[in-house]
N, C-alpha and C positions, 0 to 999 in steps of 0.2 A: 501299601498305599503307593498309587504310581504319581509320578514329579509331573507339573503341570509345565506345561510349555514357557506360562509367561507368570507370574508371580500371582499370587491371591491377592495381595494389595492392590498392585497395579490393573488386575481383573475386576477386582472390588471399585477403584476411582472414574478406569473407562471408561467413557461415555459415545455412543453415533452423534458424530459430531451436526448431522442436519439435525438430527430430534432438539441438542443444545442450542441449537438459534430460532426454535420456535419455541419455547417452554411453557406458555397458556396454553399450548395447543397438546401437552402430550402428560400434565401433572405437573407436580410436584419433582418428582425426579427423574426427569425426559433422557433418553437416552441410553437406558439400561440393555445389558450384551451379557448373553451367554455363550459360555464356551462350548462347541460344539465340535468333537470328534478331534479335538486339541489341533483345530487347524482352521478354527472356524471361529469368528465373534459375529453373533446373529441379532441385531437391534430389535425387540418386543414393539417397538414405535413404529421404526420408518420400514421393517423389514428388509434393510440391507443389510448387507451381509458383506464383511470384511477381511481377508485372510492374515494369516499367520505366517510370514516368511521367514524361514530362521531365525524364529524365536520372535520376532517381529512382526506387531500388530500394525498392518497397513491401514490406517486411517483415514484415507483419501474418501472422500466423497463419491470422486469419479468410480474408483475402485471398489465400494460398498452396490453403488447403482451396475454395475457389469452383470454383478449376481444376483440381484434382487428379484429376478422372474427364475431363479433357480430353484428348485424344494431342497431342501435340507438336505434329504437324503441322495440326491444327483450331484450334491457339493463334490470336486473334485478333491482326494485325500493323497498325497498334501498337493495345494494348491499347485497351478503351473507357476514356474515363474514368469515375472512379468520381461515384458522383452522390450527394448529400448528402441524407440523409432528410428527408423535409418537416418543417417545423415546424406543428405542430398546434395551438402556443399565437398566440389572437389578438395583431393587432399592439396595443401598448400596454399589456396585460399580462405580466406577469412572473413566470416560478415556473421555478424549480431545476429540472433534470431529472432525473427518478427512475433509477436506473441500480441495476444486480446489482454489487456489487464484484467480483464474477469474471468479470463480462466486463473488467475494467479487468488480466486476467492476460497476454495476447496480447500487450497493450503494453507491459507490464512486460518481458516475454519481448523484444519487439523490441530496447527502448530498451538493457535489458542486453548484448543481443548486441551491438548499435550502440557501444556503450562499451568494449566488449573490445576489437572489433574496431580500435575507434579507439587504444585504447592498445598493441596489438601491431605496429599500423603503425608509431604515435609511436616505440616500442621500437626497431623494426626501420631507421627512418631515423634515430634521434640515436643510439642507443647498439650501431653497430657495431661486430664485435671490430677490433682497431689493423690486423689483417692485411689486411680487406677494401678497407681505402683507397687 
């Protein structure tokens, strides 16, 4: 039996974090991700599709819609990595960088679903009913 990239628990809690903020629109349990080619979490909902970066499910919103007109099978194995936008500020100067507050939603969206998901597992391993033991 081969070791899964990122744990059965944590694949089991997962969730596409856009399916979680429409939940009439996708069931009862919106957001479900299979693992695909151990490099791969594929949302049955929105059809995006989010990689695996050592060992690391990128959950970005942005980063699921990149590949969502990709088939399955054209998925790149293993993902490229992602590559950090240049800095346009000379070295030695210093200035804040101008940003839209609604791009800062995607991660809001991630970090929340990240935080459920982590407290239904917490849930799920400490606070077993007495019969499961």
């Amino acid at each position: 039996m081969s070791e899964l990239p990122i744990s059965r628990d944590l694949l089991e809690i997962l969730r596409d974090p856009l399916a979680v903020q429409e939940p009439d629109k996708y069931g009862d349990d919106p957001g479900q991700l299979e693992l695909v080619g151990d490099y791969w979490l594929v949302s049955k909902d929105t059809g995006l599709k989010y990689p695996i970066r050592e060992g690391i499910p990128v959950m970005l919103i942005d980063e699921g819609m990149k590949w969502k007109d990709t088939a399955v099978a054209d998925l790149p194995i293993p993902p490229p990595a992602d590559k950090p936008a240049p800095n346009p500020t000379p070295e030695g100067v210093f200035s804040a960088p101008q940003t839209n507050p609604k791009a800062n939603i995607p991660i809001i969206g991630a970090v929340v679903a990240g935080a459920v998901g982590l407290l239904l597992l917490i849930r799920r391993l400490f606070f077993r009913k007495k019969g499961e033991e």
